[in-house]
Every structure is written in C-alpha cells, then in structure tokens.
C-alpha positions, -999 to 999 in steps of 0.1 A, spaced: 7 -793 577 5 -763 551 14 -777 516 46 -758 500 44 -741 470 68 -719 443 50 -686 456 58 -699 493 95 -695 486 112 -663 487 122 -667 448 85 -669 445 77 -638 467 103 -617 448 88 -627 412 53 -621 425 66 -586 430 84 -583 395 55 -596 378 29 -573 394 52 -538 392 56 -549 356 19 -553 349 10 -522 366 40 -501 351 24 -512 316 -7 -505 319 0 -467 333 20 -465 304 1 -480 280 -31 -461 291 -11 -428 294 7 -428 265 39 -410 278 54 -421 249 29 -423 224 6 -443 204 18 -478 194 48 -479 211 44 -509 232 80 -523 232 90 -494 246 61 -490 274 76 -531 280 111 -520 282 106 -490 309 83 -513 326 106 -543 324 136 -513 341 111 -503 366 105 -542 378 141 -551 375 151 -524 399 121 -527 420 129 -568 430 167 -555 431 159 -532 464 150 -553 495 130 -532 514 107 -524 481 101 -562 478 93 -557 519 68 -531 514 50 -541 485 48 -573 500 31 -561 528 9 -541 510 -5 -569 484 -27 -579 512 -40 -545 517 -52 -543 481 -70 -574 483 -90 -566 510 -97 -534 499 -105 -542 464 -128 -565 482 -147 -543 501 -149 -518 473 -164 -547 446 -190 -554 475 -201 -517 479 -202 -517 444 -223 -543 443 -250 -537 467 -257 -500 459 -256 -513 418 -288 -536 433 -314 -510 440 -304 -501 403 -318 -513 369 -296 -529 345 -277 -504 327 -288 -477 346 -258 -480 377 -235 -446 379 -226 -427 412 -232 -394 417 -198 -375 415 -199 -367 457 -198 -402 459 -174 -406 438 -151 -379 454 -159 -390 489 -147 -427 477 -118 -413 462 -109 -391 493 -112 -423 516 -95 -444 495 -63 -422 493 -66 -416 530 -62 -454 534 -36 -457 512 -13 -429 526 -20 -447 558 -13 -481 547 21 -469 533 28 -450 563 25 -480 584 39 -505 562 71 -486 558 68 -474 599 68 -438 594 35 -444 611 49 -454 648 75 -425 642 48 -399 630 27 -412 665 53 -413 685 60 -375 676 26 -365 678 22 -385 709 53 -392 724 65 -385 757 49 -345 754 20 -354 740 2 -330 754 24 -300 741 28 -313 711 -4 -325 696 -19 -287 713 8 -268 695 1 -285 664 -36 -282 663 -29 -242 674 -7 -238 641 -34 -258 622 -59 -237 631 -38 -204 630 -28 -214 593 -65 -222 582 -79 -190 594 -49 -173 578 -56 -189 545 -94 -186 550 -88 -145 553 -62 -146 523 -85 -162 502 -122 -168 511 -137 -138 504 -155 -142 474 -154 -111 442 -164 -78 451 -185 -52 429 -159 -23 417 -189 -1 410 -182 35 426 -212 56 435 -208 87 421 -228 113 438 
C-alpha cells in the first residue's frame, strides 16, 4: 500500500502549483527587472497575484499539473546530454557551439508547444482536423497552401541585393 502524504492530497497538489508559479513568476521578474533594480516586494507582490489567481482557476491547476512531469523528464534528459558531451571536454573548457545551441532551443520549444497542446487537448482537436474523417483532402489542401505560401514568400523576399550600377555606353 502507497504511504499518504500532504502533496498526495489535492490541498497539496494545488499549493504545489502556487508555490512553483510563484517561484518562477519571481525569478522572471527579478531577472528582468520590469520594474527595476531593488524592487523585490513588488516583483513578490505581482508574483504572489499571479499565483493566487493561478491556484484560483481549475483547469490551470489541471494543466500545470500535468505538465510538472513533463519538465522533469525533460530537464532530465537535457542534464544528461549535458553531461556526456561536457565529458569529451576539459574542465573549464565546456561551451556549445551556437547551432547547437539553436537546434536545442528549436526542439525544445517544439516539445513544449506540443506538450501544451496535448495537455490542454487542442492536440486531439488539431488531429482530428488535420486527419479527421477527410483526411485526405484536408492534410493535401493544407500542404498545397503551405507550399503555395512558402514559394510566395521565398519570391517576395529571397532574392538577395542587386548592383544599381547602370552601364553607360
């Protein structure tokens, strides 16, 4: 039998949630300085609003909830990477090159927006328009537009700057 604790109740869950949208709030905050240097009661009270209303909505306790264990993982699988390309590194010397970086960043968002999209089911409605009963239609109409708009924008605005010089013969 699984032993019961605070965070096993849903007063637990809910604080969880308060405490972690407050810590994060902060720190944005607090590293952005929206409001300027030193002002750390009032990067506590926005934070402290932000949490309140946060627990005081359901469906974000719902969602965050279901998230939390997303971030863990992934944080996770990041710290690992991290760690076994910083071994074929000497102390001190560990950076990534800035594709990396950008191609890290790139899949991390794209796992994010997908992790939100299926937490909050906009994913099964999204895939169920895409693919739904028509799929066929649909997904080949879509792709057409894609690729309509993407050589449209690639005409607009690929073409690289042109010499002005006039030949004057």
């Amino acid at each position: 039998m699984a032993a019961s604790t605070i965070f096993s109740t849903p007063l637990g869950q809910v604080a969880l949630v308060f405490v972690l949208v407050f810590t994060v709030t902060f720190a944005v905050l607090q590293k952005s300085k929206i409001f300027g240097d030193g002002k750390r009661q009032i990067d506590a009270l926005v934070a402290l609003a932000v949490g309140l209303i946060a627990i005081s909505v359901g469906y974000a306790i719902n969602v965050i909830s279901n998230l939390i264990p997303f971030l863990a993982v992934s944080l996770i699988i990041i710290v690992v990477f991290l760690v076994l390309v910083g071994a074929f590194y000497k102390e001190g010397d560990f950076k990534l090159s800035s594709g990396v970086r950008i191609a890290f960043g790139i899949a991390v968002f794209v796992a994010l927006v997908i992790a939100v999209l299926y937490f909050t089911g906009a994913w099964d409605y999204l895939y169920s328009l895409a693919l739904g009963e028509n799929s066929s239609a649909i997904l080949t109409n879509t792709i057409i537009i894609v690729v309509v708009l993407a050589a449209v924008a690639a005409v607009i605005f690929g073409g690289g700057k042109k010499d002005k010089k006039e030949d004057k013969s």
